[in-house]
VMD Tcl script that draws the C-alpha trace (Angstrom):
set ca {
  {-8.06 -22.98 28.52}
  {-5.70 -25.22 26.22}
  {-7.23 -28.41 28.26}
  {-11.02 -27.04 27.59}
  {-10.53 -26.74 23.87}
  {-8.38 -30.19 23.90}
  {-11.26 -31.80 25.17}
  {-13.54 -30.06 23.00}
  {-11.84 -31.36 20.18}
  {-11.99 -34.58 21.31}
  {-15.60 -34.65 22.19}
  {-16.04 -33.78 18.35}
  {-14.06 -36.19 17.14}
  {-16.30 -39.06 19.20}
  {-19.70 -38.34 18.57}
  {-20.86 -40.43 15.93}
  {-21.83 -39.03 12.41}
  {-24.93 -38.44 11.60}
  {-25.41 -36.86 8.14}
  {-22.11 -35.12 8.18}
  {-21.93 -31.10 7.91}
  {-24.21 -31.40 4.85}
  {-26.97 -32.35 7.09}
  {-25.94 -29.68 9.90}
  {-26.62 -26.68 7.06}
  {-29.33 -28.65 5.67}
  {-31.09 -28.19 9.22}
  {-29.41 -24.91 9.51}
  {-30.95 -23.71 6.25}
  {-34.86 -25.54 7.17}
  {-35.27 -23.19 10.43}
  {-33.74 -19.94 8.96}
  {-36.10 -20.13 6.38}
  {-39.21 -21.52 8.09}
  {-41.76 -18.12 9.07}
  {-41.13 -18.70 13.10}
  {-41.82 -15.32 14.10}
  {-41.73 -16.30 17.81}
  {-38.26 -18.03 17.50}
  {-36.69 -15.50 19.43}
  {-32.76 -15.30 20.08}
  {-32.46 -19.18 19.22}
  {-29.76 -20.95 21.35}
  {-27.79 -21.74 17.94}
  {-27.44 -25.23 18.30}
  {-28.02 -26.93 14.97}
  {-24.28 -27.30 14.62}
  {-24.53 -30.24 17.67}
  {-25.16 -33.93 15.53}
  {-28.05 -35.00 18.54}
  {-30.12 -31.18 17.57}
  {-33.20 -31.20 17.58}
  {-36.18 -29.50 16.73}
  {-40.27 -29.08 16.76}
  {-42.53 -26.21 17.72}
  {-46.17 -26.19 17.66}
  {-47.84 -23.34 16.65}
  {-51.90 -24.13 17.75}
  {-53.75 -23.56 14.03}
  {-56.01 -25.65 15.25}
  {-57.48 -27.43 18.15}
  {-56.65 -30.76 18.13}
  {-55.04 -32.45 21.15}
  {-52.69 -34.52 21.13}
  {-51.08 -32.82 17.61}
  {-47.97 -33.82 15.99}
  {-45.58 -30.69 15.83}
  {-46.17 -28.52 12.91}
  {-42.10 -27.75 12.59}
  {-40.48 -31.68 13.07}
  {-36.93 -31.67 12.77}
  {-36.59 -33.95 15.70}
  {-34.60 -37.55 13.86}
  {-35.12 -39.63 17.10}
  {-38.96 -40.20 16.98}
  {-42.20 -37.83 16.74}
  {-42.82 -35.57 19.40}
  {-46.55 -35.15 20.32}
  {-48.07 -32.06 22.20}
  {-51.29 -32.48 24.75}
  {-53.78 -29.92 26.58}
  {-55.14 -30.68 29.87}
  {-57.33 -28.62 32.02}
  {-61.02 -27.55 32.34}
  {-60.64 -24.30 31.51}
  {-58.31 -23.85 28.57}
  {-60.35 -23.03 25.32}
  {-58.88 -22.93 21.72}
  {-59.42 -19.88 19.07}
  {-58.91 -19.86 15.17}
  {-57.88 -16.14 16.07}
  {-57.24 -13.87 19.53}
  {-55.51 -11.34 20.59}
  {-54.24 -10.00 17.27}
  {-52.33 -13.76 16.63}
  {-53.76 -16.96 14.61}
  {-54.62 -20.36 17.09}
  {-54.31 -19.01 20.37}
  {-55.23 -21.69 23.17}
  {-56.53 -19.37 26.13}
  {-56.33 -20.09 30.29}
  {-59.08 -18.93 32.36}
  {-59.76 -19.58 35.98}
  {-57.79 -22.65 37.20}
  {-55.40 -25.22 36.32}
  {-54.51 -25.91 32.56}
  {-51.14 -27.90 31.31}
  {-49.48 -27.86 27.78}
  {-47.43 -31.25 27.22}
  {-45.07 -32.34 24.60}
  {-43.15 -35.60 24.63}
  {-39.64 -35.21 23.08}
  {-37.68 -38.28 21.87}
  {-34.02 -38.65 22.23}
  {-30.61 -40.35 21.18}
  {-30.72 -43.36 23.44}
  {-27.69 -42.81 25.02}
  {-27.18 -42.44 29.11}
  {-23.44 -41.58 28.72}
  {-24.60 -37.51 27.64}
  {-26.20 -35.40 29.21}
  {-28.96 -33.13 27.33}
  {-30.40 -29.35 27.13}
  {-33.18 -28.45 26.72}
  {-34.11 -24.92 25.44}
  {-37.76 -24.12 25.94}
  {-40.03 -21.06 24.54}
  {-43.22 -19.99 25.02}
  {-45.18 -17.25 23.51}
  {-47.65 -16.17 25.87}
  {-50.10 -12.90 26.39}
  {-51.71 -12.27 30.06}
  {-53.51 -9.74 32.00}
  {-51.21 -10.57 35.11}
  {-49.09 -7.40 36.03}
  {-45.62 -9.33 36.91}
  {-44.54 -13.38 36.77}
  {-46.61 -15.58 34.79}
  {-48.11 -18.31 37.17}
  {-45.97 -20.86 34.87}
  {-44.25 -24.25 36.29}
  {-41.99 -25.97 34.23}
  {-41.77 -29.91 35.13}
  {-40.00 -33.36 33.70}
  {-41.23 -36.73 33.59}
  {-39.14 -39.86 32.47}
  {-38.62 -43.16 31.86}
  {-37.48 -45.31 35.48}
  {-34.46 -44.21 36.05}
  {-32.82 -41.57 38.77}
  {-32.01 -38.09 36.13}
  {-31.20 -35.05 37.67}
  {-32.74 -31.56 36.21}
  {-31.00 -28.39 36.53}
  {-32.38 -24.69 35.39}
  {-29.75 -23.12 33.71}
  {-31.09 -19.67 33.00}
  {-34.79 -17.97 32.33}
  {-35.36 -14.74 30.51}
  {-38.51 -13.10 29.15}
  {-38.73 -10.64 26.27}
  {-41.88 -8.61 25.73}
  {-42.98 -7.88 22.17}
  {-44.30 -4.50 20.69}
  {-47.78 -5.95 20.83}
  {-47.39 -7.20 24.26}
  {-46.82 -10.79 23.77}
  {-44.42 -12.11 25.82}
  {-41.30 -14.75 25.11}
  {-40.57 -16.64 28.18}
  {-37.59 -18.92 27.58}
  {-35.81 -21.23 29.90}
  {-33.16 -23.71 29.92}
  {-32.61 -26.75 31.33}
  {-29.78 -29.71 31.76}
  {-30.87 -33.28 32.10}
  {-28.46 -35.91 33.10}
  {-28.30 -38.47 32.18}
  {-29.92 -38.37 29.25}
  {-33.10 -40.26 29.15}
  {-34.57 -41.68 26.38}
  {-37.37 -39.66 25.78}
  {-38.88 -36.71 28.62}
  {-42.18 -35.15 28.80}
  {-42.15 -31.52 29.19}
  {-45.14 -30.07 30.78}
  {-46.17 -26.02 31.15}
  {-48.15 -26.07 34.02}
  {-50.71 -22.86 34.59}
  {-52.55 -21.80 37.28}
  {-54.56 -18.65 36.98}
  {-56.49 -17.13 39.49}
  {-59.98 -15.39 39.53}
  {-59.94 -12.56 36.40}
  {-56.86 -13.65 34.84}
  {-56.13 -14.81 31.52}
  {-52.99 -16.45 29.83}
  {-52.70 -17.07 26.49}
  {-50.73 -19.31 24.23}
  {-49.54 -18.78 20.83}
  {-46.60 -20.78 20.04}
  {-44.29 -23.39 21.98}
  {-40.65 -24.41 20.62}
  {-38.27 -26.80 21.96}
  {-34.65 -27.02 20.67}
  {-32.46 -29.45 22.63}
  {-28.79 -31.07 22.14}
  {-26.76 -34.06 23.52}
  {-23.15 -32.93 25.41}
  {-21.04 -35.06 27.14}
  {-21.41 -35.85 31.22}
  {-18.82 -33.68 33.19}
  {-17.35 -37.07 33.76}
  {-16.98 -37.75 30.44}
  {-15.07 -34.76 29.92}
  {-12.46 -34.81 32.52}
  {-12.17 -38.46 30.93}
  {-11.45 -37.08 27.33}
  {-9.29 -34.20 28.29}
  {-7.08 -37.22 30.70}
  {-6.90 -39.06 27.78}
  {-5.77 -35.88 25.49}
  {-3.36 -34.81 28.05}
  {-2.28 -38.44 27.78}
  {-1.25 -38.50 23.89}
  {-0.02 -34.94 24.27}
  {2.40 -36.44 26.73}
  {3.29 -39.41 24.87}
  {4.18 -37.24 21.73}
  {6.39 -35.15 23.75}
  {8.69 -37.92 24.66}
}
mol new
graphics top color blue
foreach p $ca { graphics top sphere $p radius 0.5 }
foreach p [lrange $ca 0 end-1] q [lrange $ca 1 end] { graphics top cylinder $p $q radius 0.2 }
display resetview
């Protein structure tokens, strides 16, 4: 345990300012007060100095659309719709811009800008708000595109909380590494004959962490000047 916090420490101590704390609660203090009723059980990362930010939350139906909640420093991310059958409503199922699914294939994508920096590796926390006539699974695929390179994604966990009203969060997680400089994330949706899927609300949070290889690396070098001291 001493060796995980040791390189912890020293993980901190490397990254780069940006802002200082000041800017951490600054960013802390924009989501808690911004009306995100759909931001359900955030991962909590605003603390991390490569957080970011932006959720889109459909008020109209423009495509592509800037996000409506920006807090992203490295660039602007930009949402899309795709599909045939995927029509937009000023008001549906009881919720305000609601893009809606019908027979077919439909995709939601958002382009997310990043620290250029291939010595992290990045997570990605993605939520959807989402109402359906399916009993069971949403017919959802999550998928990555990047710039040329060889980046390896791994699914971390999934949950899905249903709401009171019966719209559903589904949230998953995901670790890309390296970390590219920018990644399109894309909510794929196929729905069969006499099923529905609505969308309400998308938010992406994501942060920068070392590669595993950089943090055997720190904690060598910690070990290192604990060593040193000693004698």
């Amino acid at each position: 345990m001493k060796r995980i916090r040791m390189a912890a420490v020293l993980w901190a101590v490397g990254m780069p300012a940006r802002g200082g704390m000041f800017a951490f609660a600054w960013l802390a203090l924009i989501i808690a007060g911004t009306a995100e009723a759909d931001y359900r059980n955030p991962p909590g990362w605003e603390a991390n100095p490569y957080f970011t930010h932006q959720s889109w939350e459909f008020g109209s139906g423009a495509s592509p659309v800037n996000a409506d909640i920006d807090l992203n420093p490295f660039g602007q991310p930009r949402l899309g719709i795709h599909g045939a059958n995927i029509d937009w409503s000023g008001y549906k199922l009881g919720r305000e811009g609601v893009w809606t699914i019908g027979e077919g294939w439909a995709q939601v994508e958002g382009i997310i800008p990043n620290e250029e920096n291939e010595e992290l590796s990045k997570e990605v926390w993605i939520q959807a708000t989402l109402h359906t006539n399916i009993r069971g699974e949403v017919p959802i695929d999550i998928l990555f595109e990047f710039p040329a390179g060889i980046f390896t994604v791994t699914p971390i966990e999934s949950s899905v909380i249903v709401a009171t009203d019966g719209w559903r969060h589904h949230t998953s997680v995901f670790d890309l590494t390296p970390q590219p400089d920018w990644e399109v994330v894309s909510l794929n949706f196929s729905a069969p004959s006499g099923i529905y899927v609505a969308i309400d609300e998308l938010v992406v949070d994501t942060r920068c962490i070392p590669e595993p290889a950089t943090v055997v690396m720190l904690a060598l070098g910690g070990l290192g000047l604990v060593r040193r001291r000693k004698r």
